[in-house]
C-alpha positions as MATLAB code, in Angstrom:
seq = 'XXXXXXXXXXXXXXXXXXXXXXXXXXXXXXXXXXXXXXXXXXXXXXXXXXXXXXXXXXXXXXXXXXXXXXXXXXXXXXXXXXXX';
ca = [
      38.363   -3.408    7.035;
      36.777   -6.752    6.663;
      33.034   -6.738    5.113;
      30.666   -8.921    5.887;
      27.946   -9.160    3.405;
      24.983  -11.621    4.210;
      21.833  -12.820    3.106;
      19.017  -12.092    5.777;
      18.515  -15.264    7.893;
      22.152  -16.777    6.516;
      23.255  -16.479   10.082;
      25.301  -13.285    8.902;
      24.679  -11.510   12.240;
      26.838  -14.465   13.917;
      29.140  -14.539   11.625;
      30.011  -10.691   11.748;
      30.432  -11.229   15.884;
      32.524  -13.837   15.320;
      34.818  -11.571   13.021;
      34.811   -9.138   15.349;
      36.158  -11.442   18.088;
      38.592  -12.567   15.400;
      40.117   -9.200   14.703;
      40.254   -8.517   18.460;
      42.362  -11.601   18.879;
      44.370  -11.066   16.014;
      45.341   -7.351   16.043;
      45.105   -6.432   19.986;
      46.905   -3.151   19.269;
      44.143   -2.045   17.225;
      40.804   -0.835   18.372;
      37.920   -2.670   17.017;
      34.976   -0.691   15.417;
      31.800   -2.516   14.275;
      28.769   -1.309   12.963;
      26.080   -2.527   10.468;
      26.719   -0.355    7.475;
      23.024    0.655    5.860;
      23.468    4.367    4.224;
      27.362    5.494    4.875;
      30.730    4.076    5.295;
      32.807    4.743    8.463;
      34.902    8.054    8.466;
      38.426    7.753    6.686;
      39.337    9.261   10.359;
      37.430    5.855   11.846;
      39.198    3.564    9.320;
      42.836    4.979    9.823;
      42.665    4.661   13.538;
      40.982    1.158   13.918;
      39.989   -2.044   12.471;
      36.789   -2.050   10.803;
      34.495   -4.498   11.160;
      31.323   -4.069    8.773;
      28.121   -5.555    7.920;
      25.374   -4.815    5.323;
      22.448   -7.257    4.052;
      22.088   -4.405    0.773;
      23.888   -0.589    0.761;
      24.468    1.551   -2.047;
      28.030    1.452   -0.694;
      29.083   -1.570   -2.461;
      31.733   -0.570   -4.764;
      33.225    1.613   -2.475;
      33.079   -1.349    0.421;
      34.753   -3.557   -1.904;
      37.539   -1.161   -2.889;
      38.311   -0.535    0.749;
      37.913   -4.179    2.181;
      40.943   -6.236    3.455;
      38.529   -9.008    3.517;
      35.173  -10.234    2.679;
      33.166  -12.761    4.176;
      29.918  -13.868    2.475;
      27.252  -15.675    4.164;
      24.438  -17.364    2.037;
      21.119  -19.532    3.019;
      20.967  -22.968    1.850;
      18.427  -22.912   -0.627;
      17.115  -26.032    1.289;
      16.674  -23.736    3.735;
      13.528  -21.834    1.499;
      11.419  -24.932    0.719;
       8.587  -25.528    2.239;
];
């Protein structure tokens, strides 16, 4: 499973399409499941079967994400980015 964890407006919705293209590329033998993970993780059916591709801004999930996660990418706004 790789986890992408963002920061709303870090460009974390890109970033989680471009690791699904990634995983696609990389493991072609393996369906690719994505969702955006809010309450509940995917199945331990979903997870054996394909490559998970996850993303959450905040879930209650977080320990279990991290314990289950091949990889995780972060994605952060510049604070530059909340001057004004």
């Amino acid at each position: 499973m790789f986890w992408c964890l963002g920061m709303y407006g870090s460009a974390s919705t890109w970033t989680f399409n471009v690791v699904q293209r990634v995983a696609e590329t990389m493991l072609p033998d393996r369906p690719v499941i994505a969702s955006f993970v809010a309450e509940t993780l995917p199945s331990p059916e979903e997870a054996a079967a394909a490559t998970l591709v996850v993303k959450t801004h905040a879930a209650p999930a977080y320990d279990a994400l991290a314990r289950r996660a091949t990889a995780i990418i972060v994605t952060m706004r510049d604070p530059r980015d909340a001057v004004a």
